[in-house]
N, C-alpha and C positions, 0 to 999 in steps of 0.2 A: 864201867859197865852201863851205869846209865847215860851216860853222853852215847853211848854204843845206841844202845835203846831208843834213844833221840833221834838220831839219825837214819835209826832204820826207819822209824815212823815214820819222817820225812820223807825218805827215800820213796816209798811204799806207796805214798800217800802221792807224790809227784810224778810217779810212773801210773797210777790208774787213773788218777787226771788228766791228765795227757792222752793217756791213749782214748778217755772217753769223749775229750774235747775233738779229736782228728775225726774218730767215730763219728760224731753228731754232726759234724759239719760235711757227710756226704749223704745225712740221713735227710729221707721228706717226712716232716710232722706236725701232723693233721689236728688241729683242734677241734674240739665240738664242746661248747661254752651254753650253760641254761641262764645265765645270769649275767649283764653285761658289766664289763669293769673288774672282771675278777681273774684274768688272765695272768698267772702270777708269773711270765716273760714279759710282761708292759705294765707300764705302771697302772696300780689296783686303785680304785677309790676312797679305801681304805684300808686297813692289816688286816688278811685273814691266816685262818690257822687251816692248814691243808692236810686230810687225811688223805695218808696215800699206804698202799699196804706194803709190807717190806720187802717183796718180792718183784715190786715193779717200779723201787723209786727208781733205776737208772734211766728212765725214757723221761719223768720231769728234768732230772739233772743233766742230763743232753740238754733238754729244752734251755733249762738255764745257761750250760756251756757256752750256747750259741748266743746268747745275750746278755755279756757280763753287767749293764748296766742298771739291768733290775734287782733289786735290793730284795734279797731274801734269808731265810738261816733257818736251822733244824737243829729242833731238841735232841744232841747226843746225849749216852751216858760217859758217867764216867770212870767206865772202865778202858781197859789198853785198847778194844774192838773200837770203841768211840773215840781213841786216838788217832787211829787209823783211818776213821772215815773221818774227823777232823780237819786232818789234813789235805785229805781227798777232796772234799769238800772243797778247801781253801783253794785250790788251783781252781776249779769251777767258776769260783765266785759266790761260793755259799758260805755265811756263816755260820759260827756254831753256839748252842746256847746249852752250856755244859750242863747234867741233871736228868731226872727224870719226871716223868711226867704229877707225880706226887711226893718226890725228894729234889726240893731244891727248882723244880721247875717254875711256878709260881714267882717265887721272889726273882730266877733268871729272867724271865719275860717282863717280869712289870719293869723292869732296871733297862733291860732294852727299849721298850716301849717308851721310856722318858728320853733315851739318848735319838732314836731315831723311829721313823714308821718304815715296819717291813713284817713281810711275811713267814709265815715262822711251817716248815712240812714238817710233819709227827707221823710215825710210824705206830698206829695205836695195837698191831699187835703183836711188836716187839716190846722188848727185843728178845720173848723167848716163845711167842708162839699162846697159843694153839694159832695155826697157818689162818687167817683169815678171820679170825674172834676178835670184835671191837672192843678194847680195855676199857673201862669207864674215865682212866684218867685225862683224857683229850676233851671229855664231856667236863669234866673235874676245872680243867684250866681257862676251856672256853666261859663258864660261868664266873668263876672271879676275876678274867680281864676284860671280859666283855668283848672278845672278839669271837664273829660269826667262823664256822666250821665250813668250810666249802670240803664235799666227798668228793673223794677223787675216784678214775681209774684210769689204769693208763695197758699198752702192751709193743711188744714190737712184732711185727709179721716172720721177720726171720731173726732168730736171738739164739747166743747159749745158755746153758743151761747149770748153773754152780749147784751141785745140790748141798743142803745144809743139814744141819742136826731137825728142825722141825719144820724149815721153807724153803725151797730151791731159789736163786735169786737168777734173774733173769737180765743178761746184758746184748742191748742191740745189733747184729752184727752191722760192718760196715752197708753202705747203697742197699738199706732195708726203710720199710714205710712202717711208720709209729702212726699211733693214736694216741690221745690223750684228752680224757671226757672229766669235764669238771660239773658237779651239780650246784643246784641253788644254794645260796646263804644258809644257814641253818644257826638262828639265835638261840640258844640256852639263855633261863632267865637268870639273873645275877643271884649268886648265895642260894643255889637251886638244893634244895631238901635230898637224902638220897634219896626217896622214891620218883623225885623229880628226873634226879641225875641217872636212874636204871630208866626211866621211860625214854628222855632224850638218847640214851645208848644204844639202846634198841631203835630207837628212828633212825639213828647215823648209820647202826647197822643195816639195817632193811635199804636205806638210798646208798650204800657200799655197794652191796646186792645187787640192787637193780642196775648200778653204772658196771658194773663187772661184766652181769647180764648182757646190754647193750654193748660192751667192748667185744662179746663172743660173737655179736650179730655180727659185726663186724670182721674177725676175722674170717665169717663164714660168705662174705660178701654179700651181707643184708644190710639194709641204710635204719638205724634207728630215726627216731625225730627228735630232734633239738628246738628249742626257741631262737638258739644265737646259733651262728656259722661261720668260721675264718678258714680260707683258705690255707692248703697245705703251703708248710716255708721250707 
């Protein structure tokens, strides 16, 4: 039974890869970057930890689809659901860094971070919700490895719609135009106090916000302002 179990996973996991990878390669997607070097499809200047909310990681992992060359991986848990996307992942070209974000995730990253430099996407409000509530443990892991928080927000213009227990997740359809808005660095200081660690939570939250914000201008066909610009690929 569990070799059954194994294979489903795989299975599972090789079919939604696949078909997100065929997806993203008829997709156009638009970058809007406040921060140069941190484009986590090219190589970054250094490892950041990318908040991206759970309902709109498939328009990063397109992005990455398209460019297996860039080195990145995300905190699963590890339950069976993170087996799934585990493997999902792996066809991608994402790795996975088993754990959560205050069980086990700490000693996962620093062990990565010795073996190679890469970028790590956290879903800070999963994996059970509230839909859009920044969990403090992203604030938690950015402060003991020292790496900067870039907020993300991303969407696709024409997508389905999966609805879940507490988030709908959102997948691109095919010859659809994406966005994907990454904000500035955002350093927590090391060994940060909790009152330290609730104030930076609440700042990742409010630049969550406003990059979400500026993704609606968008699909309302309003131009936000960025400092950096790339071209749709």
């Amino acid at each position: 039974m569990k070799i059954r179990s194994h294979m489903l996973t795989v299975l599972i996991g090789w079919i939604g890869g696949t078909a997100l990878r065929c997806i993203s390669r008829t997709m156009s997607i638009n970058m809007r970057i406040e921060h140069p070097g941190t484009d986590p499809s090219q190589p970054t200047d250094r490892p950041y930890l990318y908040a991206l909310w759970h309902d709109d990681i498939m328009v990063p992992l397109a992005m990455k689809g398209r460019n297996p060359a860039a080195r990145c991986s995300a905190l699963v848990s590890k339950h069976q659901d993170g087996s799934y996307l585990t493997e999902f992942m792996r066809h991608l070209g994402v790795g996975a860094v088993r754990g959560s974000t205050r069980h086990g995730g700490v000693g996962a990253l620093r062990e990565l971070m010795r073996k190679n430099t890469t970028n790590i996407f956290i879903t800070p409000d999963g994996p059970r919700g509230p839909r859009h509530e920044l969990k403090e443990g992203i604030i938690f892991l950015a402060s003991q490895t020292g790496m900067p928080i870039i907020p993300t927000a991303s969407l696709a213009m024409r997508c389905w719609q999966v609805q879940g227990s507490w988030t709908d997740l959102t997948i691109p359809k095919p010859f659809s135009k994406a966005y994907c808005l990454l904000g500035a660095p955002v350093h927590v200081p090391p060994n940060a106090s909790r009152d330290e660690l609730e104030y930076w939570r609440q700042y990742v939250q409010a630049e969550m916000n406003r990059l979400e914000e500026a993704a609606q201008c968008l699909r309302r066909g309003e131009e936000p302002l960025f400092a950096v610009r790339r071209r749709a690929a």
